[in-house]
N, C-alpha and C positions, 0 to 999 in steps of 0.2 A: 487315669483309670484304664487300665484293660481288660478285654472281652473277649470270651470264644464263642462260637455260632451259637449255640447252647443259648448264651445266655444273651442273644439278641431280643429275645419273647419278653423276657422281661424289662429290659429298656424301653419296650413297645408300651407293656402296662401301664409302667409309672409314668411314663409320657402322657397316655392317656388318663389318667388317674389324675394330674392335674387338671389337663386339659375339661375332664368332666366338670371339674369344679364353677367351669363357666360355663362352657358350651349344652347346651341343655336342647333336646329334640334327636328323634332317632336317625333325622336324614344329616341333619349337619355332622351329628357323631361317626355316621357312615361315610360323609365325605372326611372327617380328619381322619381316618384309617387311611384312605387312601392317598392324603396328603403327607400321611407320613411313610407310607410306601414309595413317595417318589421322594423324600427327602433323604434315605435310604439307601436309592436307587441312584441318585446322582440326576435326576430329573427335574424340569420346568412344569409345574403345573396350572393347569388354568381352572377357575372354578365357577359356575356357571348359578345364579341362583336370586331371586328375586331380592330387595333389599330388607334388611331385619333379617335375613336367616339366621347369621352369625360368624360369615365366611370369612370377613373381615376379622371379627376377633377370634378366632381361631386360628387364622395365621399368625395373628401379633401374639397369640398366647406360646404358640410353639417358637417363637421368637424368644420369649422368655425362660421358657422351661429350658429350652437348649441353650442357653445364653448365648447367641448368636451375634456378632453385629449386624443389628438390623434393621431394616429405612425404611420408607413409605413413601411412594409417591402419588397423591393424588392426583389422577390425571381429568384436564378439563380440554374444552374443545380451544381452546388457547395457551395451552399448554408448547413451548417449543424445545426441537427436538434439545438446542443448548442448555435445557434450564436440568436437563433429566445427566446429559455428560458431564457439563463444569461449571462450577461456578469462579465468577468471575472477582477478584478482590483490587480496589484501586487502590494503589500503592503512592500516586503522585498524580500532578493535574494531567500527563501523557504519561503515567507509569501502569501496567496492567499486570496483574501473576495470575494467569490462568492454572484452578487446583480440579481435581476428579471432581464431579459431581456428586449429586445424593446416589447415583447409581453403584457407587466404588464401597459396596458391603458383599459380607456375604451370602445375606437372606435376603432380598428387596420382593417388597409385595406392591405391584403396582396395584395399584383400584382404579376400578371402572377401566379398564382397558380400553374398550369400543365407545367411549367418551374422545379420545382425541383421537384428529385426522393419522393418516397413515402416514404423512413423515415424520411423525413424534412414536409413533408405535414404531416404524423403522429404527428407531435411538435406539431399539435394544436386540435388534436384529443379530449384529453382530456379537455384543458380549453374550446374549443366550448359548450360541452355537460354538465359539472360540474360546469364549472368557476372556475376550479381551477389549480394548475398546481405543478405535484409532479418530483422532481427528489433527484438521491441521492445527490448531494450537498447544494441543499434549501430545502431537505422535501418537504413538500406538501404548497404553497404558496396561498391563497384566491386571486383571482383577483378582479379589482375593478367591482362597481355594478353602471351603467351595465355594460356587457362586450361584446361588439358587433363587429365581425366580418364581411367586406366586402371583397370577393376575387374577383379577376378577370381573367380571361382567353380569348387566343386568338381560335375562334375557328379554323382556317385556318392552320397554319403553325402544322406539326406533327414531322417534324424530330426536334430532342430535346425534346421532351417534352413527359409527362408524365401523364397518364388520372389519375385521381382522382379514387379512389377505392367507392364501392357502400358502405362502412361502412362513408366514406369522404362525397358522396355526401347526403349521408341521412342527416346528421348536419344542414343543410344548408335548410331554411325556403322554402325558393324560388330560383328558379334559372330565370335570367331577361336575356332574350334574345335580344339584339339590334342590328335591322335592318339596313346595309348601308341605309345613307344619298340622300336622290332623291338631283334634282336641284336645288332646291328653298332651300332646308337646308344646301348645298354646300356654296351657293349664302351669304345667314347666317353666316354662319358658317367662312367665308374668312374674312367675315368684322368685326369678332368679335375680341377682347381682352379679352384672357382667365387670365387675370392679375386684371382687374376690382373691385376695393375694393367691397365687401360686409360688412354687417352691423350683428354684434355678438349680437343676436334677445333673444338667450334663453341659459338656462345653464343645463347641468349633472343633475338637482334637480327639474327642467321642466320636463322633458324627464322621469324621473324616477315617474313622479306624473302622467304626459299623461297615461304612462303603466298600472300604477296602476288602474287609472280612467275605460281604455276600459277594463282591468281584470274585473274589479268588478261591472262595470257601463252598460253594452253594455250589451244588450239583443241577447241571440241568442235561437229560440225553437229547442225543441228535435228534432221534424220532421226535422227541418236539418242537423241540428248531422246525422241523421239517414240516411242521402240523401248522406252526403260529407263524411261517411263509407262505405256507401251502391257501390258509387263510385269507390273507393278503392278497395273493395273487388271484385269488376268485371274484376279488372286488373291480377288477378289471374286466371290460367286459371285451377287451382283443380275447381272455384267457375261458371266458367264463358266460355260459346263453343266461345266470341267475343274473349276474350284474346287470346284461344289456340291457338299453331303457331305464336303465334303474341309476347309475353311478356315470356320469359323466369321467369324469377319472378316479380310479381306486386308491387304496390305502399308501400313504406316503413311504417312497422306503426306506426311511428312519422307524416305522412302525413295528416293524419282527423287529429290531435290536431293542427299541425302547420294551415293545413288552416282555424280551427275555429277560432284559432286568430286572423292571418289577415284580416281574413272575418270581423271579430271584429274593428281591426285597420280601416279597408277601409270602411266600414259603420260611422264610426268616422268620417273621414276627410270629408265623404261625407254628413257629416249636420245631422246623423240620430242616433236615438240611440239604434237601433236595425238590424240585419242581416237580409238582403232578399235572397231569390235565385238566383240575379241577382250576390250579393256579391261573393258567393259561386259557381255562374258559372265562372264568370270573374278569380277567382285564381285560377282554376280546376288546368290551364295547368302551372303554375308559381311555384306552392305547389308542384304538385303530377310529373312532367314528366322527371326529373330529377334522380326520386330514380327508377324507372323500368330500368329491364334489356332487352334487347330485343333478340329476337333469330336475326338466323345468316342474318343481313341485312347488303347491303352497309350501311357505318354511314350517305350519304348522304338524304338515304332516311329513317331515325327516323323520322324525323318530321312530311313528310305526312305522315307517320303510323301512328302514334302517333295519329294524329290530324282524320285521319280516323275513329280511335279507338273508341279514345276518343267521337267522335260524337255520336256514336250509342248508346257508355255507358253511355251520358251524355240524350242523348232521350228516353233510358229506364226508368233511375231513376227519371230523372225531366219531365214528360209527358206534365206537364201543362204549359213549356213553349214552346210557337211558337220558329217555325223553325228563325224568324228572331231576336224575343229576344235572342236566343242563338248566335246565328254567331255576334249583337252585344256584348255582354257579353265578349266573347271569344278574342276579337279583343283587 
């Protein structure tokens, strides 16, 4: 199948259009737009959200709409890093054939991420960032292209688990925050069949030409380059009197590259074939809030900081949007 930017919108719908057919609730459907803005984008997503939202099937769904090859790894607190690179086949009573592991797809959704210790979260350090994956018994092994990563994590429960380190979450394009479910999505959501066949829409060769398309196709001007760095750099507080006290270290700088992509992706889907600042406000908080460190706060309160923060540095650099373009954008 080929595609012109044009018609990237509509590969978004039908994506979605199956994807509906399970996923039911306004916040999980908000986070698969933006999961499929970073599949788009050539991005690692991480997805954040209590258990039963449906983050889980929602990845394995778009697993199947795009007919992807694609694994799952549950991760537990006994999990090692070996079991996630190779498996091991006994050939004879001293005879061994070390093959890739379950990791050697192109879609892998870890679950429960901050379940296992950081040398098993390390296993995927490398292939996220290189796409490749080196040990001493397989050498250095190319994974396939693309190679995309979904993880998930529960944010609530703490005993067991294990936070992601800031080198782990820089990786990761976006982090997708999902909202418990109101009434009317409960209401949904009971009467749903999360079993529902969907319909296998596009293939690995789709997906790898969409990517290429918004690389090379998607207009984005320098002035915002220069807006979603500019951003960035306020989260630091050597740069910045909003940050100080506030951000122990600022926005990763993988952060303006990952969001000029999605900003790219998400202009795609959305019929256009160039980046506005609406684009670029909307990912501020999805791209950038994830890699800052914060000083000493309860973890309860990141997020109004964050979003406090955030507001002032997003009203510095972008002046010329109204107070209500932004709070829409942002939502």
């Amino acid at each position: 199948m080929s595609f012109n930017v044009k018609e990237i919108q509509g590969v978004y719908r039908d994506i979605m259009e199956q994807t509906y057919k399970r996923v039911k609730g306004h916040s999980m459907r908000k986070g698969a737009k933006y999961m499929v803005v970073g599949i788009f984008a050539n991005g690692h997503i991480l997805v954040e959200a209590v258990p039963g939202t449906g983050k889980t099937l929602t990845a394995t769904t778009f697993g199947e709409v795009l007919d992807m090859d694609f694994g799952r790894i549950q991760l537990t607190p006994d999990t090692k890093p070996k079991e996630i690179q190779m498996e091991v086949e006994l050939k004879g009573k001293y005879d061994f054939e070390f093959k890739p592991g379950p990791i050697y797809v192109e879609y892998l959704l870890t679950d429960e991420i901050n379940r296992t210790p950081a040398t098993t979260q390390s296993a995927i350090l490398e292939p996220m960032e290189e796409r490749q994956l080196t040990t001493p018994e397989l050498g250095t092994v190319i994974l396939p292209e693309p190679f995309l990563v979904v993880s998930t994590q529960n944010p609530i429960e703490q005993e067991g688990t294990y936070p992601l380190s800031e080198a782990q979450r820089s990786r990761y394009m976006m982090k997708i925050k999902v909202e418990p479910a109101r009434r009317a999505e409960l209401v949904e959501i009971a009467l749903s069949d999360n079993k529902t066949p969907v319909k296998k829409l596009y293939s690995t060769k789709d997906v790898l030409e969409i990517q290429k398309i918004i690389d090379e196709e998607i207009d984005i001007k320098d002035d915002l380059v220069n807006k979603a760095a500019g951003v960035a750099e306020l989260t630091w507080k050597q740069y910045s009197d909003i940050a100080n006290g506030v951000f122990k270290s600022g926005v990763s700088n993988r952060g303006p590259k990952y969001l000029v992509r999605a900003s790219k992706a998400l202009a795609a889907i959305n019929g256009r074939e160039f980046v506005t600042e609406r684009d670029i406000a909307e990912l501020l908080y999805p791209t950038y809030w994830h890699t800052v460190v914060f000083e000493e706060y309860e973890k309860d309160k990141y997020e109004s900081i964050f979003d406090e923060t955030m507001r002032k540095i997003i009203s510095k650099v972008f002046p010329e949007l109204l107070d209500e373009e932004l709070y829409y954008a942002i939502q």
